[in-house]
Structure formats: structure tokens, C-alpha cells
PANUPA-487925 format. One record per atom (N, C-alpha, C): residue in three letters; x, y, z. Coordinates in Angstrom, 1 decimal. Layout:
BEGIN
site r:ALA c1:X c2:Y c3:Z
...
This chain:
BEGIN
site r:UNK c1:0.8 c2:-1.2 c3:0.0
site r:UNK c1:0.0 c2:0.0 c3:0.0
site r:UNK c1:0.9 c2:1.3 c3:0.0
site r:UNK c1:1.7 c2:1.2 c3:-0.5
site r:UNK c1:2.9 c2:1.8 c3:-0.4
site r:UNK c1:2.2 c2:3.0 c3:-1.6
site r:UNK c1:1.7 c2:2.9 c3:-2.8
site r:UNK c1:0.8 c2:3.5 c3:-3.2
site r:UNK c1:-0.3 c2:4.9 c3:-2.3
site r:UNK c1:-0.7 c2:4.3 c3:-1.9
site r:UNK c1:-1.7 c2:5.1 c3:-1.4
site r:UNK c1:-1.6 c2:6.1 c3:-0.5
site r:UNK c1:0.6 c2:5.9 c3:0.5
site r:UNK c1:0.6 c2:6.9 c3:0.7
site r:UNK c1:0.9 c2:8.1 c3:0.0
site r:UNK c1:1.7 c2:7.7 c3:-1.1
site r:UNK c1:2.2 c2:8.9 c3:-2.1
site r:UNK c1:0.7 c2:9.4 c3:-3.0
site r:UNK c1:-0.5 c2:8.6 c3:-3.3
site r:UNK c1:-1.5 c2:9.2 c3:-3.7
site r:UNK c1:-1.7 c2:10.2 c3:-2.5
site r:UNK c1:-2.1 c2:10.2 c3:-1.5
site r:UNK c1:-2.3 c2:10.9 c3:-0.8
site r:UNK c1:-1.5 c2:11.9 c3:-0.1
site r:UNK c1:-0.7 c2:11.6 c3:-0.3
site r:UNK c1:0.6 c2:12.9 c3:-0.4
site r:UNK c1:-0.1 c2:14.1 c3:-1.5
site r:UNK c1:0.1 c2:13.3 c3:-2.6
site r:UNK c1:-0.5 c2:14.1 c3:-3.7
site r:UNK c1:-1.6 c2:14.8 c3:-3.6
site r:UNK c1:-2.8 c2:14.1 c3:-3.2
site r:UNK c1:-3.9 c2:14.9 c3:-3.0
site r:UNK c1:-3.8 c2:16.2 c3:-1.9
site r:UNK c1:-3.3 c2:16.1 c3:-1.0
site r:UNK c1:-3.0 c2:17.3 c3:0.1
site r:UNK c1:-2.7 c2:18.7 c3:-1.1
site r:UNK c1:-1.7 c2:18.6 c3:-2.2
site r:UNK c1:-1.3 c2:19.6 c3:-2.8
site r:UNK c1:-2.6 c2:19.6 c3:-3.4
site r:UNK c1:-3.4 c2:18.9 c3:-4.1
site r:UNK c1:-4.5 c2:19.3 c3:-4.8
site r:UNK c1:-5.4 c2:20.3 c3:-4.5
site r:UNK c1:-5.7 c2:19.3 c3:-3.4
site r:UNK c1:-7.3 c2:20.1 c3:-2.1
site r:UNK c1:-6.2 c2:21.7 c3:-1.7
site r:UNK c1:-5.4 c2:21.8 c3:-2.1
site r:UNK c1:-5.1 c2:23.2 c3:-1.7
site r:UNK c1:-4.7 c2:23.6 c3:-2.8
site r:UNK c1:-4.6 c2:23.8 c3:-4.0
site r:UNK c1:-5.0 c2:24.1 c3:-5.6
site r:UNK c1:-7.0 c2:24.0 c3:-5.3
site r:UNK c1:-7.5 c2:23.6 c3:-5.0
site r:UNK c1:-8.6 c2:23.8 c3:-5.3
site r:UNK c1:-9.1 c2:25.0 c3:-4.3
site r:UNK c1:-8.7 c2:24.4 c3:-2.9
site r:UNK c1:-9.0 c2:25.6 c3:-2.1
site r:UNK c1:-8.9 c2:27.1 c3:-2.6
site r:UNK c1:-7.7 c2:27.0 c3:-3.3
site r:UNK c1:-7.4 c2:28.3 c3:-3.7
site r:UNK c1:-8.1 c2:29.4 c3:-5.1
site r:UNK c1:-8.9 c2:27.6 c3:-5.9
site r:UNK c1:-9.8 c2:28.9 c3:-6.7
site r:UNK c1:-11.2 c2:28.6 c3:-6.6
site r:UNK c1:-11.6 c2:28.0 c3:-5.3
site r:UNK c1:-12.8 c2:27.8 c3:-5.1
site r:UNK c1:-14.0 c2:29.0 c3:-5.2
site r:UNK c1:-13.5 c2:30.4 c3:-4.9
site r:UNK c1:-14.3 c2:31.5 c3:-5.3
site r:UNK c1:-14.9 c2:31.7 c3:-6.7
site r:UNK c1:-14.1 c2:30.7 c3:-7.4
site r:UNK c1:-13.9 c2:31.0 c3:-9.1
site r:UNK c1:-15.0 c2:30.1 c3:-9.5
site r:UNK c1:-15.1 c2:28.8 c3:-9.0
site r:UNK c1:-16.6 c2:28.0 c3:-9.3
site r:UNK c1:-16.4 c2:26.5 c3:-8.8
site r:UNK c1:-16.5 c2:25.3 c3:-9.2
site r:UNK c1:-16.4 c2:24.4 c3:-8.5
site r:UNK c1:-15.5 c2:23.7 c3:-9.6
site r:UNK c1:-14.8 c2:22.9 c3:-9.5
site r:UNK c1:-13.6 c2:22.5 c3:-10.2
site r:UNK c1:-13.9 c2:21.4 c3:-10.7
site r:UNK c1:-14.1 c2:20.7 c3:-12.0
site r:UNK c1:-14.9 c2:19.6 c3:-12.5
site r:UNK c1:-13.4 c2:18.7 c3:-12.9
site r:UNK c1:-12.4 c2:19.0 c3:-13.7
site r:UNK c1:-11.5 c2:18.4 c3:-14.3
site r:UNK c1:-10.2 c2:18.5 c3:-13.6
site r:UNK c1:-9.0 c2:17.5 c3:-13.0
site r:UNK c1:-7.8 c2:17.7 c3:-12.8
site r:UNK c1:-6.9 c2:17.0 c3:-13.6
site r:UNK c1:-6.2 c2:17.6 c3:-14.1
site r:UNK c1:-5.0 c2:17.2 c3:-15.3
site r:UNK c1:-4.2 c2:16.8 c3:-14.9
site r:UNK c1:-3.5 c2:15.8 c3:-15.0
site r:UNK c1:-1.9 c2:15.1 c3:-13.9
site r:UNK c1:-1.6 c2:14.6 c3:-14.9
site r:UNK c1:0.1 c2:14.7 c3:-14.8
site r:UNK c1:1.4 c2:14.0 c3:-15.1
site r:UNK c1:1.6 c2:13.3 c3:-14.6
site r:UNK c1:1.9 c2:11.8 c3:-15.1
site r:UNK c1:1.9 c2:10.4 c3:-14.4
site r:UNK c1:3.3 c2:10.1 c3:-15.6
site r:UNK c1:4.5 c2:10.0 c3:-14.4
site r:UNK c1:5.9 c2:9.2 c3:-14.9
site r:UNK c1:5.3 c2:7.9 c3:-15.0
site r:UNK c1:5.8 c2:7.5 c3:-16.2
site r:UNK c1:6.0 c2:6.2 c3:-17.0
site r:UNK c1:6.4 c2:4.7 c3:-15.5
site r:UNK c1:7.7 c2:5.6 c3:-14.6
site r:UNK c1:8.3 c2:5.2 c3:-13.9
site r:UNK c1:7.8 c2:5.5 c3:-12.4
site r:UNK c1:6.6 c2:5.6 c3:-12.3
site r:UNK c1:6.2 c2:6.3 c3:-11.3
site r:UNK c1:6.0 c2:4.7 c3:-10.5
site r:UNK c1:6.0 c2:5.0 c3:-9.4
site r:UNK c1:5.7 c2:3.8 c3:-8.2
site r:UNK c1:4.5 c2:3.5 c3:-8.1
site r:UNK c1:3.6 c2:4.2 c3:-8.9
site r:UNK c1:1.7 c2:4.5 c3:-8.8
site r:UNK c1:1.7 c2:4.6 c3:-10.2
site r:UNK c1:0.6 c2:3.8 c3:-10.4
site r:UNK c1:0.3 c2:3.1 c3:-12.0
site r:UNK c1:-1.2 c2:3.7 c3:-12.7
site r:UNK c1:-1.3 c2:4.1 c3:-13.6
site r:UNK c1:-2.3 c2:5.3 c3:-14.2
site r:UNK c1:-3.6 c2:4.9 c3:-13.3
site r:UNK c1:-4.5 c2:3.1 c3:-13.4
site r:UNK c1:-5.3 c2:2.6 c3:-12.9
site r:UNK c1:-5.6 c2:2.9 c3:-11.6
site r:UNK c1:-4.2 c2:2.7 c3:-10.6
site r:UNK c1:-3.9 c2:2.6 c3:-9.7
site r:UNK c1:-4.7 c2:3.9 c3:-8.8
site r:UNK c1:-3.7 c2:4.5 c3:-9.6
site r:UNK c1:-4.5 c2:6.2 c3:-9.5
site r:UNK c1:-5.8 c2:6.9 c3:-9.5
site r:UNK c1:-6.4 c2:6.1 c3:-10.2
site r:UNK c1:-7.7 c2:6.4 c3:-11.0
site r:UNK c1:-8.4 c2:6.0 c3:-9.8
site r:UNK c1:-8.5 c2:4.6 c3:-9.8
site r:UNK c1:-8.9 c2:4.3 c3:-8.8
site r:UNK c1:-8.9 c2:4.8 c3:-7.4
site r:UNK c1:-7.7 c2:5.1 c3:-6.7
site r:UNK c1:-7.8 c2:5.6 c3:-5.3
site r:UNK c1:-8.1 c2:6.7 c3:-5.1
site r:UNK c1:-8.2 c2:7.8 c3:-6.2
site r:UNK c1:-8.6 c2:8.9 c3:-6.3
site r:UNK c1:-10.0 c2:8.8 c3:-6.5
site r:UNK c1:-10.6 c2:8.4 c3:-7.2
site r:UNK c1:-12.0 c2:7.8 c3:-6.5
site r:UNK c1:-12.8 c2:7.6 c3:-5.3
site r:UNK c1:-12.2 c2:6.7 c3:-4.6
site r:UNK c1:-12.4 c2:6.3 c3:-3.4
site r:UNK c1:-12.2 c2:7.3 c3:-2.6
site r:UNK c1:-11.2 c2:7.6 c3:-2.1
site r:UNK c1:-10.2 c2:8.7 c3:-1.5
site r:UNK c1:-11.5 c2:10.1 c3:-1.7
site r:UNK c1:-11.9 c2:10.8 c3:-2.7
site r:UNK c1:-12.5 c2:11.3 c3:-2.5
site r:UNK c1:-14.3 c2:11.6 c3:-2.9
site r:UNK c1:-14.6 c2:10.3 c3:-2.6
site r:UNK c1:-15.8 c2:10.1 c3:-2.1
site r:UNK c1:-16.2 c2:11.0 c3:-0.7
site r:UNK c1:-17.5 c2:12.0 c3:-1.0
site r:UNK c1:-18.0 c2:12.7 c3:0.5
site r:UNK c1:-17.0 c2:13.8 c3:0.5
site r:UNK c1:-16.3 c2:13.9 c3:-0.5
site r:UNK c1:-15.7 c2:15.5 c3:-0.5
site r:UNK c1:-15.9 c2:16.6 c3:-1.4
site r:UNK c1:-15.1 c2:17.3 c3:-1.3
site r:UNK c1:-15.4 c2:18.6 c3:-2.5
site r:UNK c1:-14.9 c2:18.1 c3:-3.9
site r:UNK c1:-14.2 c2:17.3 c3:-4.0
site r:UNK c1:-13.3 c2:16.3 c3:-5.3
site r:UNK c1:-14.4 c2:15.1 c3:-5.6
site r:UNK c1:-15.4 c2:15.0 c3:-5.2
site r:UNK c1:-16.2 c2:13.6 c3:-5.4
site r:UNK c1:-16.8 c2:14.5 c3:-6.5
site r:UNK c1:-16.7 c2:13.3 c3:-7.2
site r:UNK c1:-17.5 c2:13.8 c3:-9.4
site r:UNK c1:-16.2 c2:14.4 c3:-10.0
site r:UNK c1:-15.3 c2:14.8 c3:-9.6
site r:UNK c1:-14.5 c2:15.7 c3:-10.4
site r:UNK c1:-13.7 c2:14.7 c3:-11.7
site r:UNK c1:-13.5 c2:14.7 c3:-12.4
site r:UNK c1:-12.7 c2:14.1 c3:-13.3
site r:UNK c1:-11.3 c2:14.1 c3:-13.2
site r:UNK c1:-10.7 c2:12.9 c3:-13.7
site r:UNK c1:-8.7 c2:13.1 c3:-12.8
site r:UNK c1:-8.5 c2:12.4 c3:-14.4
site r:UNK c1:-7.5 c2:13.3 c3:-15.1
site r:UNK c1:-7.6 c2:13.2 c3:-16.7
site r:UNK c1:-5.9 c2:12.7 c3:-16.6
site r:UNK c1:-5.3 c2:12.0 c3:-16.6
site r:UNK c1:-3.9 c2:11.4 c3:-16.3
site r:UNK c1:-3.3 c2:11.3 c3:-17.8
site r:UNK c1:-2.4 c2:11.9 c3:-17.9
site r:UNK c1:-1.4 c2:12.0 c3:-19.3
site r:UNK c1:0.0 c2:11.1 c3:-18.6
site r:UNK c1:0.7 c2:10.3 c3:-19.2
site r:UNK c1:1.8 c2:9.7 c3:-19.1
site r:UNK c1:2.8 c2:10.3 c3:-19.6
site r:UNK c1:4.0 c2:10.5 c3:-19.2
site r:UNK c1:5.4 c2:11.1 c3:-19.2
site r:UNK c1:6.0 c2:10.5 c3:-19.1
site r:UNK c1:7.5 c2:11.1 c3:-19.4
site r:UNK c1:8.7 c2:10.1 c3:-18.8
site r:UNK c1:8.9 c2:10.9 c3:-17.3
site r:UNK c1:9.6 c2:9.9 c3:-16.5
site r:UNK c1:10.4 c2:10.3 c3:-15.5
site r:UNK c1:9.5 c2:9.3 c3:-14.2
site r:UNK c1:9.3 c2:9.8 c3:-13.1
site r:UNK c1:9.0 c2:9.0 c3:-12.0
site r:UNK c1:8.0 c2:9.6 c3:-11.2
site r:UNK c1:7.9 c2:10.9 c3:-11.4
site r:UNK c1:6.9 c2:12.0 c3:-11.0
site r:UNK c1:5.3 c2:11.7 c3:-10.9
site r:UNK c1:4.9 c2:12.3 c3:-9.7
site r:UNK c1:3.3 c2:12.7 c3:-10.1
site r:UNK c1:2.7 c2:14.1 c3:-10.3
site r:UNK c1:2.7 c2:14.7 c3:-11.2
site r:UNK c1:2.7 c2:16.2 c3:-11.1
site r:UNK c1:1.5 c2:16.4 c3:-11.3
site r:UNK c1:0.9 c2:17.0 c3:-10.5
site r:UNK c1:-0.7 c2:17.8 c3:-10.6
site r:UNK c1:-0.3 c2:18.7 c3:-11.9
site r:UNK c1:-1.2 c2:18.8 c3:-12.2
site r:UNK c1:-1.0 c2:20.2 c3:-13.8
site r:UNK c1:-1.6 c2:21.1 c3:-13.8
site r:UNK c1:-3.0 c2:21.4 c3:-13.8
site r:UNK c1:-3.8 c2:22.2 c3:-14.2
site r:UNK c1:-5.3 c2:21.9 c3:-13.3
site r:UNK c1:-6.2 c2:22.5 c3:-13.3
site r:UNK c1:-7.8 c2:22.4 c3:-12.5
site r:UNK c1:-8.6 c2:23.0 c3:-13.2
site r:UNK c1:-9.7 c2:22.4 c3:-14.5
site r:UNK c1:-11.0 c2:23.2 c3:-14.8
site r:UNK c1:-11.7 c2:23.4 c3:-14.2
site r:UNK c1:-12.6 c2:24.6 c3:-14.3
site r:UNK c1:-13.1 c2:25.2 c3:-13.2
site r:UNK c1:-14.8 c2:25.7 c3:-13.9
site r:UNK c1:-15.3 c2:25.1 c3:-13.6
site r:UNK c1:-16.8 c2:25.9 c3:-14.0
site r:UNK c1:-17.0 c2:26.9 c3:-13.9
């Protein structure tokens, strides 16, 4: 589960990207960079991010994952209604 802590690593930077343009409207889409070589696997991802934010301000949002090189998980961008 070694996974799930680094998703959740990741999400903390998110939920505070969103906090930040929550005045702006409610945030439907998040764009991430997913290393080829990453330790967390596109599915992987998909999935726990799901779960993970069921009952929050991120439940329904869309998590749109592009593959890269390198080992990174990089948040990218937030659509915003």
C-alpha cells in the first residue's frame, strides 16, 4: 500500500490548488502527469482517487492522467466551472 501513501501525499497539494480557486466555481476536471516510472500506476491512480474522494469537494471531479517520462506525479492544471 505503499501506493496510497504517495496518492495521498499528492492529494493534500491538490485540495489546496482547489481551495485556492474555489471562489472561481467548482472544479470539474484535474490534469496530472503520471511518470511512466512512477511507483503509482495510471489505474492505480484512478482508482484511489476515487475512493479517497468520495464525500468531499473532489467527489465527481474528473482526474484526466497523461503519461510522461520520468517518475513524478505532477498535478498540472484544474477546470473550473
Amino acid at each position: 500500500m505503499h501506493e496510497l501513501g504517495l496518492i495521498e501525499d499528492w492529494l493534500k497539494s491538490v485540495r489546496a490548488s482547489v481551495a485556492a480557486v474555489k471562489e472561481e466555481g467548482r472544479v470539474n476536471k484535474i490534469y496530472v502527469k503520471l511518470g511512466r516510472d512512477s511507483e503509482v500506476k495510471k489505474d492505480v491512480l484512478s482508482f484511489w482517487f476515487e475512493n479517497l474522494t468520495k464525500g468531499t469537494e473532489l467527489e465527481g471531479v474528473v482526474l484526466d492522467v497523461v503519461l510522461k517520462d520520468g517518475k513524478d506525479i505532477l498535478f498540472d492544471s484544474l477546470e473550473v466551472e
